[in-house]
C-alpha positions as a Markdown table, in Angstrom:
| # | Residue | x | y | z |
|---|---|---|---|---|
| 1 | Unk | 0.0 | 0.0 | 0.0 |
| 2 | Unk | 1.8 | 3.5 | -1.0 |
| 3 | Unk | 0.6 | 7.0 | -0.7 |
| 4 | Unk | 1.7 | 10.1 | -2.6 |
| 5 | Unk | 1.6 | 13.4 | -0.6 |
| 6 | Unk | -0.3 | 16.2 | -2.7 |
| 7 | Unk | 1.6 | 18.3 | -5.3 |
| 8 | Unk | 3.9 | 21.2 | -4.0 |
| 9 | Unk | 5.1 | 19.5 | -0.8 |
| 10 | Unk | 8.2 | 17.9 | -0.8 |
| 11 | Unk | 8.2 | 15.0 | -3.3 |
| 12 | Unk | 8.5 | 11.9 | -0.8 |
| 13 | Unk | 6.5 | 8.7 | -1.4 |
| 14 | Unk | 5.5 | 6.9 | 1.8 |
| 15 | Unk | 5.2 | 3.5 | 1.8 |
| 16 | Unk | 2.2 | 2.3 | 4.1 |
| 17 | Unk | 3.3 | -1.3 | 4.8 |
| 18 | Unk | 0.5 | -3.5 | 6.2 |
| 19 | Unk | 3.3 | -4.7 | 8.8 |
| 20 | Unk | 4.6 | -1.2 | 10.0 |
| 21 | Unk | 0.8 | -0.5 | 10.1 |
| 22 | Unk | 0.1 | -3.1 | 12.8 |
| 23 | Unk | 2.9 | -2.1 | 14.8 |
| 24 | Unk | 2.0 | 1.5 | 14.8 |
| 25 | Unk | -1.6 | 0.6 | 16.1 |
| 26 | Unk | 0.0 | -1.7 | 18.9 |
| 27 | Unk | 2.5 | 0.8 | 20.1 |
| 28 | Unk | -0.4 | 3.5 | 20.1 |
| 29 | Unk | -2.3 | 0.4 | 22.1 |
| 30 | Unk | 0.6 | 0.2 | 24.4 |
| 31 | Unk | 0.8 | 3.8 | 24.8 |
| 32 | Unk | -2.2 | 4.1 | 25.5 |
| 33 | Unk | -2.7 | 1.7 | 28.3 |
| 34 | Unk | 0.8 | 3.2 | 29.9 |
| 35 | Unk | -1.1 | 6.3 | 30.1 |
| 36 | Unk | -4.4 | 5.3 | 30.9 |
| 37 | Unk | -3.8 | 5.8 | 34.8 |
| 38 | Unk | -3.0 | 9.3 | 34.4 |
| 39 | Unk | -5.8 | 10.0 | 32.3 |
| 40 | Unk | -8.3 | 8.1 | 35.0 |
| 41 | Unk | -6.6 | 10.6 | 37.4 |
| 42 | Unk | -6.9 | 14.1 | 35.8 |
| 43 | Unk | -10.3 | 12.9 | 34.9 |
| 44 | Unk | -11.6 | 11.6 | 38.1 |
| 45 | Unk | -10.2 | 15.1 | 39.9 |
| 46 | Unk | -12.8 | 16.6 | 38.0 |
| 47 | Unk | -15.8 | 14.7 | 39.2 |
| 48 | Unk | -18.0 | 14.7 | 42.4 |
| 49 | Unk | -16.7 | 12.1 | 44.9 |
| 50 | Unk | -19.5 | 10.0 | 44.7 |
| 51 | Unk | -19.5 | 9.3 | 40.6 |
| 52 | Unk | -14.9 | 8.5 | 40.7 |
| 53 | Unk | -15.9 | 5.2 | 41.3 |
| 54 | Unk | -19.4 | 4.9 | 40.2 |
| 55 | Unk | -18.9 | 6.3 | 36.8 |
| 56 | Unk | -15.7 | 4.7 | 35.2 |
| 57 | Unk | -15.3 | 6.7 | 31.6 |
| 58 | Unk | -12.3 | 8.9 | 31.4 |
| 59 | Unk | -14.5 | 12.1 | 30.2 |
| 60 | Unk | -16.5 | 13.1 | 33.3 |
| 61 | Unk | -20.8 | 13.4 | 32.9 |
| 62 | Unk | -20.6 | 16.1 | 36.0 |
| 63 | Unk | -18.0 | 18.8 | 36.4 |
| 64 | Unk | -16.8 | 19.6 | 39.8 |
| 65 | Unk | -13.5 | 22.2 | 39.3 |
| 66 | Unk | -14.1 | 23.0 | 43.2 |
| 67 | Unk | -12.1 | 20.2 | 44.2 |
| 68 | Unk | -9.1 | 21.8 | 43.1 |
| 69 | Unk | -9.7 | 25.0 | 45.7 |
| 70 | Unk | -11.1 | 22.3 | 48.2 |
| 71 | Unk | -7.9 | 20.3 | 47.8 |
| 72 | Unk | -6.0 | 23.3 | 48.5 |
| 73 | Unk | -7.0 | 25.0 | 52.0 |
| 74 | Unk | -9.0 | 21.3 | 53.0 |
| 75 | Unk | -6.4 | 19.2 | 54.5 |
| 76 | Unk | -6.0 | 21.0 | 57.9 |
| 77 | Unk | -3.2 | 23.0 | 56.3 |
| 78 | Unk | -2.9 | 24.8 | 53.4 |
| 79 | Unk | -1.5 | 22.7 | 50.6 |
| 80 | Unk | 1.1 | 25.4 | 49.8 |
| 81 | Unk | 2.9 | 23.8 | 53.6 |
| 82 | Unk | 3.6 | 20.4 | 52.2 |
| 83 | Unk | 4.5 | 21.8 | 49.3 |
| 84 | Unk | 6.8 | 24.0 | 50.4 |
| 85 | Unk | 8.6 | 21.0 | 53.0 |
| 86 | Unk | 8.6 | 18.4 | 50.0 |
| 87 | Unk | 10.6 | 21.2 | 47.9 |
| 88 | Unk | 13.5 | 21.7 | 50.9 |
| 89 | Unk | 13.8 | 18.4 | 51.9 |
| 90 | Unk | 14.1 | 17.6 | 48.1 |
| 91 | Unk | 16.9 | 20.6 | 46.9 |
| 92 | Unk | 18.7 | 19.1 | 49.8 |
| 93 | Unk | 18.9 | 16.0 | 49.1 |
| 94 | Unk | 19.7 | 16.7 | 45.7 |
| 95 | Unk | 22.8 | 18.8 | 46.6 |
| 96 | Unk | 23.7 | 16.5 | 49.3 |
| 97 | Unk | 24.2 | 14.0 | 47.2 |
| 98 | Unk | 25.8 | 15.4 | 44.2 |
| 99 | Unk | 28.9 | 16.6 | 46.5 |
| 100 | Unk | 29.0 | 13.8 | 48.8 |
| 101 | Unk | 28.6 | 11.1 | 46.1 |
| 102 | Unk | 30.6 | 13.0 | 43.7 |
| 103 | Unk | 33.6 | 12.7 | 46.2 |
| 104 | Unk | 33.5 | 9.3 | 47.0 |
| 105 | Unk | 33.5 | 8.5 | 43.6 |
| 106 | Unk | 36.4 | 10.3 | 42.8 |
| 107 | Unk | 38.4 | 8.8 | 45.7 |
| 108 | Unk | 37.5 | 5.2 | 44.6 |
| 109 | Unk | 38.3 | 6.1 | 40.6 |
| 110 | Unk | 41.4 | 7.4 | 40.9 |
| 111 | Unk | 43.3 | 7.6 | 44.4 |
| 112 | Unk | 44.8 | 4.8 | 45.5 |
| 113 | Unk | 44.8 | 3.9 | 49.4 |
| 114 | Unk | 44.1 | 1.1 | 52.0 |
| 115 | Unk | 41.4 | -1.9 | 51.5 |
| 116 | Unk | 40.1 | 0.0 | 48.2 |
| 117 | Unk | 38.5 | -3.0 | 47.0 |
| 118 | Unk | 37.3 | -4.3 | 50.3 |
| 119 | Unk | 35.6 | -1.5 | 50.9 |
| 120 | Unk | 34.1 | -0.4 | 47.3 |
| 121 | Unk | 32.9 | -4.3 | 47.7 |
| 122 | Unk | 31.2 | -3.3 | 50.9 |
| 123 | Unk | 29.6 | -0.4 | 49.7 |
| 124 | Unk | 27.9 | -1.9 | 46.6 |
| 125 | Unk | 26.9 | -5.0 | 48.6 |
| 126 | Unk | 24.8 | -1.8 | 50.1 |
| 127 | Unk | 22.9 | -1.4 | 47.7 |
| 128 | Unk | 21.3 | -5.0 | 48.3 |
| 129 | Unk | 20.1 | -4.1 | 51.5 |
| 130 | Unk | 16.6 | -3.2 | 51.8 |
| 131 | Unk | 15.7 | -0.4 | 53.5 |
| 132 | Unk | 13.3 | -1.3 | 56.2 |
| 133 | Unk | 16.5 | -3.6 | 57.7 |
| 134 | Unk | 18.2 | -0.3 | 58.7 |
| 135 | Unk | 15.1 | 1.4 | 59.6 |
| 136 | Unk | 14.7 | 0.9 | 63.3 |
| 137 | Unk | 18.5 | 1.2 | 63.6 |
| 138 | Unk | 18.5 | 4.2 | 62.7 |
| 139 | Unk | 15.6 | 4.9 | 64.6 |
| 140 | Unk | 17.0 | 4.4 | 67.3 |
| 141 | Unk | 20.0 | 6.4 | 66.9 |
| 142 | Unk | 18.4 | 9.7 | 65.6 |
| 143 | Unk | 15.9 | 9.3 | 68.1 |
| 144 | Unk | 19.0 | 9.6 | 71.0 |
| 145 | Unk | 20.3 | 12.1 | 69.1 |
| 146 | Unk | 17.2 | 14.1 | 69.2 |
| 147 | Unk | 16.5 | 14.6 | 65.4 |
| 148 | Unk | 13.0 | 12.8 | 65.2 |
| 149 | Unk | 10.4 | 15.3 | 63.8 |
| 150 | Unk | 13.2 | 17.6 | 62.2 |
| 151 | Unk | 14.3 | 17.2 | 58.7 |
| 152 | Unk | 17.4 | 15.9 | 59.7 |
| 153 | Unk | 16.9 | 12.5 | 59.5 |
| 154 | Unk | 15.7 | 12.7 | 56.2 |
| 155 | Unk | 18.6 | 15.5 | 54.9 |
| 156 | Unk | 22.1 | 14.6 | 57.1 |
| 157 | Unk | 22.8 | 10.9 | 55.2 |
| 158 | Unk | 22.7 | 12.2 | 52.1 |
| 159 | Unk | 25.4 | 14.8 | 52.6 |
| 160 | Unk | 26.9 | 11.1 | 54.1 |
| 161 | Unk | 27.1 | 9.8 | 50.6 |
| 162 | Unk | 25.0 | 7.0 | 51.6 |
| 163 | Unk | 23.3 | 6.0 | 48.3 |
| 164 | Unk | 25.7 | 3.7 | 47.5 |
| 165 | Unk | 24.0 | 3.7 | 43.7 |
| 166 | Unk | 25.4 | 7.0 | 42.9 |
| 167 | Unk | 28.6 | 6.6 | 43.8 |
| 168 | Unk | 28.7 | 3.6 | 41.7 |
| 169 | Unk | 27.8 | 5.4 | 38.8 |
| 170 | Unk | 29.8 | 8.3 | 39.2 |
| 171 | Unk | 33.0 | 5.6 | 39.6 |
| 172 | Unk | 31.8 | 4.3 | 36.4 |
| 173 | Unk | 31.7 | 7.5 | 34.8 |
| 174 | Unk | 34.7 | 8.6 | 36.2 |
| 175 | Unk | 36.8 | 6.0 | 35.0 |
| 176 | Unk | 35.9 | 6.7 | 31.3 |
| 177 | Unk | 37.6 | 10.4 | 31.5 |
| 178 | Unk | 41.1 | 10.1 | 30.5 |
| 179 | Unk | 43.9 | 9.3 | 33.2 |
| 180 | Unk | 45.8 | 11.8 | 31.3 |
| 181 | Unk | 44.0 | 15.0 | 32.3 |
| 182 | Unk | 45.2 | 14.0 | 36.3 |
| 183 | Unk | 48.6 | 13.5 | 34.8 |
| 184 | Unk | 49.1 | 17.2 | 33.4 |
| 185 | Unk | 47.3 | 18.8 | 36.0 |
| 186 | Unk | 49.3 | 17.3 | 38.6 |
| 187 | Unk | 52.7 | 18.5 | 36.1 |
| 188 | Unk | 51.0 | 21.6 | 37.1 |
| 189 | Unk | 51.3 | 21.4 | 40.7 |
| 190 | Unk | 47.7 | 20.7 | 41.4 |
| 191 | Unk | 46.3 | 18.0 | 44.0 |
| 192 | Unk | 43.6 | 15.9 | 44.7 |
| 193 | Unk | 41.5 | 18.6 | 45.7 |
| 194 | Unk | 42.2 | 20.7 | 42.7 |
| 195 | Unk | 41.7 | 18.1 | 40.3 |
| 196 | Unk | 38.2 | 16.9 | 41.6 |
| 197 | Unk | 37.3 | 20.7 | 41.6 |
| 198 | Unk | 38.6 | 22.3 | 38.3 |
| 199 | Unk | 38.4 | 19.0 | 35.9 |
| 200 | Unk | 36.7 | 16.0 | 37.4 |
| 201 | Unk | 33.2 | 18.2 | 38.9 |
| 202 | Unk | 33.3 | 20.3 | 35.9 |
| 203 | Unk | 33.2 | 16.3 | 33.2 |
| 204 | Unk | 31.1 | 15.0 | 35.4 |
| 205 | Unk | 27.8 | 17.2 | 34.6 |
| 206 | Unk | 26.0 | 14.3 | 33.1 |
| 207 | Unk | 26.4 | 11.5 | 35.8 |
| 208 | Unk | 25.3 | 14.9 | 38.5 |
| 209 | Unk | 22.6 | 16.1 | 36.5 |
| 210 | Unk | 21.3 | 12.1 | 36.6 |
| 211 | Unk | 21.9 | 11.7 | 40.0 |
| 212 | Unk | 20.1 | 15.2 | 41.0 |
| 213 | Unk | 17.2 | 14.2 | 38.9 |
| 214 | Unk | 16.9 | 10.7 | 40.7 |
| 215 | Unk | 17.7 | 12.4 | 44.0 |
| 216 | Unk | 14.6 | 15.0 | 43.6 |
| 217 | Unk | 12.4 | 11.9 | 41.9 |
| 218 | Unk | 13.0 | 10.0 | 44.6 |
| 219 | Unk | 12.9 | 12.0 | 47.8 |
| 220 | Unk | 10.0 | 13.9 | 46.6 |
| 221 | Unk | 7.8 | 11.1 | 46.5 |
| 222 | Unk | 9.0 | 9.2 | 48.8 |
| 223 | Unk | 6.3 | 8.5 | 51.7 |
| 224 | Unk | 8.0 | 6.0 | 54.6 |
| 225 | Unk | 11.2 | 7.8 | 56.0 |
| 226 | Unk | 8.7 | 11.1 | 56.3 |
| 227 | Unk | 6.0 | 9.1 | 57.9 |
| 228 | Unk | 8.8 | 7.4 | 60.3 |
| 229 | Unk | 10.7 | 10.7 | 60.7 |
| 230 | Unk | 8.0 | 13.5 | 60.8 |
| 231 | Unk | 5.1 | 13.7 | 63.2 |
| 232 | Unk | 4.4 | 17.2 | 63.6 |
| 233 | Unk | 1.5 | 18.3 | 60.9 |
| 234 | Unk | 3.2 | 21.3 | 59.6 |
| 235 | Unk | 6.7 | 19.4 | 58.4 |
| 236 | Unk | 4.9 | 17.0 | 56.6 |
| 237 | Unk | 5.8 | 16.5 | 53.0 |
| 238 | Unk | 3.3 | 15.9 | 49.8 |
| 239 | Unk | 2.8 | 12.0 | 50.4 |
| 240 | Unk | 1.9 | 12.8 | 53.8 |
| 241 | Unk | -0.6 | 16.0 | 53.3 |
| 242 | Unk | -2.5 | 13.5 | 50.7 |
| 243 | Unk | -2.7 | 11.2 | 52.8 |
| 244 | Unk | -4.7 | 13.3 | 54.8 |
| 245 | Unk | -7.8 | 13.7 | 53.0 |
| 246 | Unk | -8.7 | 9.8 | 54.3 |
| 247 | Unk | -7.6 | 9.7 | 57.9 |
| 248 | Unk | -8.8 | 13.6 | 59.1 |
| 249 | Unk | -12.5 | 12.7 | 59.1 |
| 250 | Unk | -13.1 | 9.2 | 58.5 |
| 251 | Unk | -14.6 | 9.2 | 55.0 |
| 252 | Unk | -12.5 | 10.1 | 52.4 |
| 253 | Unk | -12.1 | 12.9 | 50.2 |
| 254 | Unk | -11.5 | 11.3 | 46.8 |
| 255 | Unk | -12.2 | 14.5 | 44.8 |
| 256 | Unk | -9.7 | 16.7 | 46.3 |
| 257 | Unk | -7.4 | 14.2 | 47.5 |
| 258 | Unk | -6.7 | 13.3 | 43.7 |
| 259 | Unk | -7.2 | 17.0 | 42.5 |
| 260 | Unk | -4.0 | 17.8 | 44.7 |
| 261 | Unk | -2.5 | 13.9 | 43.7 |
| 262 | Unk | -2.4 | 15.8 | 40.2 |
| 263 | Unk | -1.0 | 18.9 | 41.2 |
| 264 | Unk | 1.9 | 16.8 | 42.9 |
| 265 | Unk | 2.8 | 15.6 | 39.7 |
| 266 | Unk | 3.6 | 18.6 | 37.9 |
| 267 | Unk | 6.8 | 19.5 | 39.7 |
| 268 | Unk | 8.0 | 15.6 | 38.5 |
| 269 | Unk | 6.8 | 16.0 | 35.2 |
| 270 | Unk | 8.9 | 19.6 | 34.9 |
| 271 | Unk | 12.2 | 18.0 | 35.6 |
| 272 | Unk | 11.6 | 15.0 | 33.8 |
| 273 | Unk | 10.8 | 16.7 | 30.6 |
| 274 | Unk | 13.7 | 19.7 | 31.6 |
| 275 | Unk | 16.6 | 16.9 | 32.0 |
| 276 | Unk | 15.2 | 14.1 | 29.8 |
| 277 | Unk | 17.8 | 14.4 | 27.2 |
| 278 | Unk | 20.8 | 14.5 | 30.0 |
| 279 | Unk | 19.5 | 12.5 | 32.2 |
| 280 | Unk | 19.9 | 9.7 | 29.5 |
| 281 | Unk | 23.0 | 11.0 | 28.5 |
| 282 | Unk | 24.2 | 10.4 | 32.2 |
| 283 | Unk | 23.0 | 6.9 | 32.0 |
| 284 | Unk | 24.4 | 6.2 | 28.5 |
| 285 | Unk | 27.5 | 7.3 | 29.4 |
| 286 | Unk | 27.9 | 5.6 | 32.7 |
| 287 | Unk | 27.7 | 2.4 | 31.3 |
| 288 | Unk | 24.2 | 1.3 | 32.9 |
| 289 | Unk | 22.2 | 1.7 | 29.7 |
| 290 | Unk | 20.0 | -2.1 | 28.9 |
């Protein structure tokens, strides 16, 4: 099957292949099922609470934009709040562990001292462990320390370099920038320090901008270390303030609860869409790609 595009456009033939026309209509099938459960969201924020479950089609048969201004001054706080604590604890994290990681990385590409392997062994074996084994540990510990229902908790361990998944892929990307560059720099009279500041850092972008985009991804909407962490209402993060709109009265309300679930989404979808083309850079370039 061929088509011919009308005269005065560019003079390409397309060649409609029955083939490349059944797998166009499965990836749009595909597609479409991937984004399905965003479309049941933005769709059931716009109905009464009573028809989201009632009435299952995506376009709604009663308009209700109220649950937008409900969501945002009806969970005991002001939505703005949680918010506001989801966006600190977040940038933190974020530049927490771009320094942190970015250092220990460094060290373990390309200085040389005691039980190197041992412990670079040690430290991926961390990222095995689940989380919930160190949870009451570490409880415990910020509990003595009296850091429970601060940010803290959450913010401290990631200017630790304690995600033992971005170091490894900073080491990765590390050792593909050329020995060289340490060599001449070092001719120069520059050390360790000087050479993870003025070269390493400044290579590095990609692997950072991947690990500040995870960092945000992941911290943002993260829901257990808050609920563990945080009991006072007005430090409580997005995941928490949703959460909100089922426990305050005992019947839930779906409306603005997922009227605000898709306002939480629009910060993710900003930096995904920002950083999409480095962020897979920073992946393809580490060596984790497939």
């Amino acid at each position: 099957m061929t088509a011919t595009l009308p005269a005065g456009s560019p003079g390409r033939r397309i060649i409609l292949r029955p083939r490349r026309i059944l797998m166009h209509l499965a990836l749009c099938a595909g597609a479409f099922l991937m984004i399905y459960p965003l479309l049941w969201l933005f769709s059931s924020s716009l109905k009464p609470s009573n028809l989201i479950f009632a009435d299952p089609g995506l376009w709604p048969s009663k308009l209700r934009l109220e649950n937008y201004p409900d969501g945002w001054r009806g969970a005991a706080l002001p939505f703005s709040v949680f918010f506001t604590n989801s966006f600190i604890v977040s940038t933190l994290a974020v530049i927490g562990n771009a320094l942190s990681c970015s250092m220990v990385a460094y060290a373990f590409a390309r200085l040389d001292f005691a039980f190197k392997r041992t412990l670079f062994a040690l430290m991926l074996m961390t990222i095995m462990l689940p989380l919930h084994a160190t949870l009451i540990p570490q409880y415990i510990l910020f509990q003595k320390i009296g850091w429970v229902n601060t940010f803290l908790p959450i913010v401290v361990p990631k200017f630790l370099a304690v995600d033992a998944f971005f170091i490894f892929l900073m080491v990765q990307f590390i050792r593909s920038i050329p020995r060289d560059l340490d060599e001449a720099a070092r001719i120069d009279g520059a050390g360790p320090i000087r050479i993870y500041w003025s070269i390493i850092l400044p290579l590095l972008t990609p692997a950072l901008v991947t690990t500040a985009v995870f960092s945000f991804l992941w911290t943002y909407e993260d829901f257990l270390t808050p609920l563990v962490y945080l009991s006072s209402m007005d430090l409580y993060t997005v995941p928490q303030g949703l959460r909100l709109f089922m426990a305050s009265t005992g019947v839930s309300a779906w409306g603005p609860m997922l009227a605000m679930s898709v306002l939480s989404l629009v910060p993710l979808f900003i930096v995904f869409f920002v950083f999409q083309r480095r962020l897979i850079d920073g992946i393809a370039s580490s060596g984790l790609k497939g």
